[in-house]
N, C-alpha and C positions, 0 to 999 in steps of 0.2 A: 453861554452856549453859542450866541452868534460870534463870539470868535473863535472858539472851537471851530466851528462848522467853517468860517472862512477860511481856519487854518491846512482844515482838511481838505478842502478842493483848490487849494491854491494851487494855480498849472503854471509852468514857464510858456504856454502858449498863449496866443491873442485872439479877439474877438469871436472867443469860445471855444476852439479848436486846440486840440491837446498835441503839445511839442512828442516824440516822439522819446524823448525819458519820462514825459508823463505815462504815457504806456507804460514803459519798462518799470516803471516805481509802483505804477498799483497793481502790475503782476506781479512781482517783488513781493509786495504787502499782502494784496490776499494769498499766495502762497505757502506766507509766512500762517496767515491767519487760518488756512484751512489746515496747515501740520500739526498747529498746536490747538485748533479749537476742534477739529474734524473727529478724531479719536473719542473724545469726550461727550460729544455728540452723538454718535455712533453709540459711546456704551450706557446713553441716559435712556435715546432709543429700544436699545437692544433688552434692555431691562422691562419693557413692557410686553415683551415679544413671549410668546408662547413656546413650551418645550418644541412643541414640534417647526415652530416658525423660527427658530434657530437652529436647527437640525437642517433647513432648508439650502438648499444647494441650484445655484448661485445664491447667495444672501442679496436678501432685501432692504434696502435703506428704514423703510418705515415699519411699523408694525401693523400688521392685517392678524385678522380673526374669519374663521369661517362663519356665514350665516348660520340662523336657524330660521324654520318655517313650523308655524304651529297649523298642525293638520287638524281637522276635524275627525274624533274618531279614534285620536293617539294619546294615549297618556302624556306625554314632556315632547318639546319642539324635537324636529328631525334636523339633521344637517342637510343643509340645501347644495343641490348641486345643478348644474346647466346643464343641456343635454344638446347637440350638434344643432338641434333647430332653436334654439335659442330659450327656451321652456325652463323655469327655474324648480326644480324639484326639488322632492326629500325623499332621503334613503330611508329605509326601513332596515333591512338591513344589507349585507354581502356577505356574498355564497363561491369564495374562491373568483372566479374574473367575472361574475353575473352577479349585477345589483340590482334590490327589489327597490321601485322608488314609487312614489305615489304624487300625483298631480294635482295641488290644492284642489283645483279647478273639479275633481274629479277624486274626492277622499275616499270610494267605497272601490276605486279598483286599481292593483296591484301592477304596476307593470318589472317586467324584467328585462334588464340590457344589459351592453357588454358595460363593463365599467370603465374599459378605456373611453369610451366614448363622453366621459361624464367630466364635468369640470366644476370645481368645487366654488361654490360661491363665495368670496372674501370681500371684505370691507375694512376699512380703517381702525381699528380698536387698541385701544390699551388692556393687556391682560394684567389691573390693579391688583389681582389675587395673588403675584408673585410678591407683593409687599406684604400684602395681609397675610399670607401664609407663614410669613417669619416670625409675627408676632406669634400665630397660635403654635408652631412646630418651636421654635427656640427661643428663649430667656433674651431677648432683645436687650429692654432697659436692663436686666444687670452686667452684660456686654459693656453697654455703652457708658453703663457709671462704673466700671472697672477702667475703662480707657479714659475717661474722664478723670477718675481721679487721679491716676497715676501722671498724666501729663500735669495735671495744676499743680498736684506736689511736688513734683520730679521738677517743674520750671519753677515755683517760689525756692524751694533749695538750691535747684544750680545756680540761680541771682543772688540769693544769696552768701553763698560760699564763692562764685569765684567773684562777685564781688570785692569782697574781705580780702581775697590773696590778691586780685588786681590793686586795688588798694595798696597793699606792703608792699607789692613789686613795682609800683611807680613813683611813693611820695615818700619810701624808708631807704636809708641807705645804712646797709648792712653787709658784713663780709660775705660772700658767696651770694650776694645778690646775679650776678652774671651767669653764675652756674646752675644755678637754681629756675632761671629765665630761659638758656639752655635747655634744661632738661624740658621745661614743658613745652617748650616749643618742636623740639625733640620726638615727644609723644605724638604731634601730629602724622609725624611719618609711619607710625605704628599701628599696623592693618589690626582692626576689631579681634577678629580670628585668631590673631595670634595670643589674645591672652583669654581666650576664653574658657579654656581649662584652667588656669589659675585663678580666674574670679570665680567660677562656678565651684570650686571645692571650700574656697572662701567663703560663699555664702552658704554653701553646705554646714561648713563648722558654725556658721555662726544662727543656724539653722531657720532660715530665712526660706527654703526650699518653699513651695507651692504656699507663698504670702507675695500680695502687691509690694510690700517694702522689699523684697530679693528683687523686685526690679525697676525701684526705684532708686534705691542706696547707691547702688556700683556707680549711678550715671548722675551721683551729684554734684559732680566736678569734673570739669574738661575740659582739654587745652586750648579750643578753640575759642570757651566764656572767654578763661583768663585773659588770652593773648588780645584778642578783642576789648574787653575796658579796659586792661592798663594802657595800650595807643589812645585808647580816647582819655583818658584819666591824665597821661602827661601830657593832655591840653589845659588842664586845669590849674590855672597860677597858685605854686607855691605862697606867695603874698596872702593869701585868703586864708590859708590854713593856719599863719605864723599869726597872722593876727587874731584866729580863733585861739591857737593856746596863751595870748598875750592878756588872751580874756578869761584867762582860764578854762577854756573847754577842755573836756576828757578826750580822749583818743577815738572815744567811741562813741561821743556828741559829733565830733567832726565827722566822723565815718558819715552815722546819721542825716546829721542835718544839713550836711553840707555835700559831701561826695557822692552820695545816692541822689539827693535832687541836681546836682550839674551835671548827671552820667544817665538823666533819662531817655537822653537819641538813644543811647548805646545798649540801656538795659531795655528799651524797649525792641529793641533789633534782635537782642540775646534771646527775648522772651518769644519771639515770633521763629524766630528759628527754633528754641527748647519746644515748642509747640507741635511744630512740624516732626521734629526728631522724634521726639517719645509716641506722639499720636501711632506715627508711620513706623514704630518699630515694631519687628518680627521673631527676628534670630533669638533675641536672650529669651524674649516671656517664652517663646517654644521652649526653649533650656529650661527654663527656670519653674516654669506652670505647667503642671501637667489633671490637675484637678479641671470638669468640667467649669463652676461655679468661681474659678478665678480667673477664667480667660477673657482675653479681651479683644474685642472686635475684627482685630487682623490673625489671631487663632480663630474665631469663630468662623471667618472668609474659609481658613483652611479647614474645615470642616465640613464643608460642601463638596469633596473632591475624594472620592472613594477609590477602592482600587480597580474598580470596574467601569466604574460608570461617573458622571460629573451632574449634578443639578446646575446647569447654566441660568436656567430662568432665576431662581433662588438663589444661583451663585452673583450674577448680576446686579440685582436687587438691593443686597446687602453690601455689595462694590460700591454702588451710591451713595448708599445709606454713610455707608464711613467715610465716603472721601467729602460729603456732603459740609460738614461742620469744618475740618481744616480747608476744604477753599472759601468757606464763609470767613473765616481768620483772617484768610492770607489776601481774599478781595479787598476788604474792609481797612488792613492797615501795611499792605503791600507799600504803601509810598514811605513807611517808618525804615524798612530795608535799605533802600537807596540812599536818603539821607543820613542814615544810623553811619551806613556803611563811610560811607564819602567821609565822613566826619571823622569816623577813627583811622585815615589815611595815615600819611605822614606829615601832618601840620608841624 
């Protein structure tokens, strides 16, 4: 940690005085850091804010709540408001631009004013009920074990399968190996959209329609696995493999015990990435799911947005809630990325 810390205030200036690129670096930096930390901030905020405290115009960085004052006299607390001399009151109620309020200090008489003159008493608070409210209004945990599941299985299959073709396209040599390399490479140029009528009548025949497996299957292979471990896989010395079959091993002991354990930078990089992809995907399960009880959390987002009107509080909430577990992912083993990647370079 002390050399972190020395790393981070190291200045080209002297005896404590900051060289004039030193300014420019950590305006630079936090720059950087309020672009891509500020949003996110903003929407963890905004998430506590009450419908009416985002409806609010200019928006407010923080989230406020109006008071309440329990009067003497009233059934439930009254919303407190100021009055021009500074008197914190509760409303009773409002009668068009005259509001009836009542003065702690004085619970047995009624005053009436203009209500422009009133100012509403706020305080700092978290509205927690836009959380609790998603548990009681919608099937949360089955949301979330729908999206769960589908990403673990959709990422142990795509490692799996592209895997096995990374495999035969880096350590087999076979005719139309070239073409074959081609063609998936190929596919990456190939916008999603364009085939999405052709997979969707596929998984219709094959009658996968409103089941988690219709959207798991299409995406258990792709070109970006494959292309990805065979570069790192033609790191891996022939010499090891020749003297596995010298030993007799099967094709599929080698696979095993030997190519899946020297391809963990890479499969763990695949696995982080298949993570992200399937979590954060939208387009197909909307194709593909149309049943309440099999949607999964980024359909559920899209169900907060009517054609009239939007639950922001609610919608926010559940915006957390999901983005919550893939930045836990990607904080945790973000440094597998870097190196995964580097590594499947062109060594």
């Amino acid at each position: 940690m002390a050399r972190i810390a020395a790393f981070l205030t190291r200045t080209r200036g002297h005896n404590g005085k900051l060289h004039w690129t030193d300014w420019l670096s950590y305006a630079y930096l936090g720059m950087a850091v309020l672009m891509m930390f500020g949003p996110v901030v903003w929407l963890v905020l905004s998430s506590f804010k009450t419908e009416a405290d985002l409806q609010r115009f200019p928006p407010r960085f923080l989230p406020y709540a109006q008071e309440t004052l329990v009067v003497d006299g009233q059934a439930a607390p009254l919303p407190a408001y100021i009055d021009k001399d500074g008197r914190k009151l509760g409303m009773v109620r409002r009668i068009g631009l005259v509001a009836q309020v009542i003065d702690p200090a004085k619970p047995s008489e009624v005053l009436k004013m203009p209500f422009n003159e009133l100012k509403p008493a706020e305080k700092v608070a978290l509205a927690t009920e836009n959380y609790t409210e998603l548990f009681e209004r919608f099937n949360f945990p089955l949301y979330f074990w729908n999206s769960t599941f589908i990403t673990v299985t959709s990422t142990i299959i795509m490692l799996i399968v592209n895997s096995m073709a990374a495999f035969a396209l880096s350590k087999y040599k076979f005719r139309g190996r070239g073409v074959v390399l081609a063609l998936v490479v190929g596919t990456l140029m190939v916008p999603q959209t364009v085939v999405l009528v052709p997979l969707f009548l596929i998984t219709s025949q094959l009658g996968m329609i409103n089941s988690l497996w219709g959207v798991i299957i299409p995406g258990a292979a792709t070109p970006t696995g494959v292309f990805l471990l065979r570069q790192y896989m033609l790191t891996i010395p022939d010499e090891i493999l020749d003297a596995a079959r010298m030993d007799k091993a099967s094709e599929w002991k080698i696979y095993w015990r030997i190519i899946l354990p020297l391809s963990a930078p890479a499969l763990a990089v695949l696995a982080i990435l298949a993570v992200m992809w399937r979590w954060n995907d939208f387009l197909w399960p909307l194709i593909v799911l149309t049943r309440n009880d099999n949607f999964t959390l980024q359909l559920a987002l899209n169900s907060f947005q009517g054609e009239m009107t939007t639950e922001w509080s609610n919608l926010l909430a559940m915006t957390v809630l999901t983005l919550a577990p893939i930045a836990l992912v990607f904080m945790f083993l973000q440094k597998y990325i870097a190196t995964g990647i580097a590594s499947t370079g062109g060594k």
